[in-house]
Residue, then its C-alpha position, 0 to 999 in steps of 0.5 A: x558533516x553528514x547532515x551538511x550533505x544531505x541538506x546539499x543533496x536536497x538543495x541540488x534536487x530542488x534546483x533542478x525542479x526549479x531551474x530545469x525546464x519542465x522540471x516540475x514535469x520529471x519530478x511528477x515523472x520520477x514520483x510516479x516511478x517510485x510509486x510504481x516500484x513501491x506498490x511492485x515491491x508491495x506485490x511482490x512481498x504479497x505473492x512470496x507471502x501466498x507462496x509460503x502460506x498456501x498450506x494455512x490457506x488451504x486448511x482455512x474454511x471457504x467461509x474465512x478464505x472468502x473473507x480473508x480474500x475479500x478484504x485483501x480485494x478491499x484493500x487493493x482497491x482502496x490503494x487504487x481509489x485513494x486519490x478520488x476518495x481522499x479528496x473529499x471528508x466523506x470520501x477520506x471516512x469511507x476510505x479509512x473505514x474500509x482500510x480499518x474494516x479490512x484489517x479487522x477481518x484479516x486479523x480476525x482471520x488469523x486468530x481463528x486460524x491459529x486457534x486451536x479450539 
């Protein structure tokens, strides 16, 4: 019964973006919106991270501080470019090697601030 109702929902919202007029427009309205509350909540999540950390950090050396917010710069930018560099196989490389770069420095990171050698 569930599955029925939910096949339903769906049926209902692809109606709508195909019979309203400029339904096509309200669905890119309301996919920007989500997107837009998504990468809030991203932020959200980061600085409530920062907050409860900032002990961590500050013992960290400038050197990996410097990394570590570097890569998070990468990333935050790979999020902002992702429609321009997805659009090419070149692009869509560079983009997934700096997010795999990026990730590999935080972890980095981390390791050697929860070492105790």
């Amino acid at each position: 019964m569930q599955t029925v109702r939910n096949v339903a929902i769906i049926a209902v919202l692809a109606l709508g973006v195909a019979a309203i007029p400029g339904g096509g427009t309200a669905a890119e309205t309301v996919l920007a919106a989500l997107s837009m509350a998504f990468l809030a909540v991203i932020g959200l999540f980061v600085y409530r991270l920062f907050m409860q950390n900032q002990l961590t950090l500050s013992t960290l050396r400038d050197a990996q501080r410097a990394i570590l917010y570097g890569a998070f710069g990468v990333i935050a930018l790979m999020i902002a470019g992702a429609d321009e560099l997805l659009d090419s196989g070149a692009g869509t490389l560079v983009w997934i090697g700096l997010i795999v770069l990026s990730a590999l420095a935080i972890f980095r990171v981390w390791t050697e601030a929860t070492s105790y050698t």
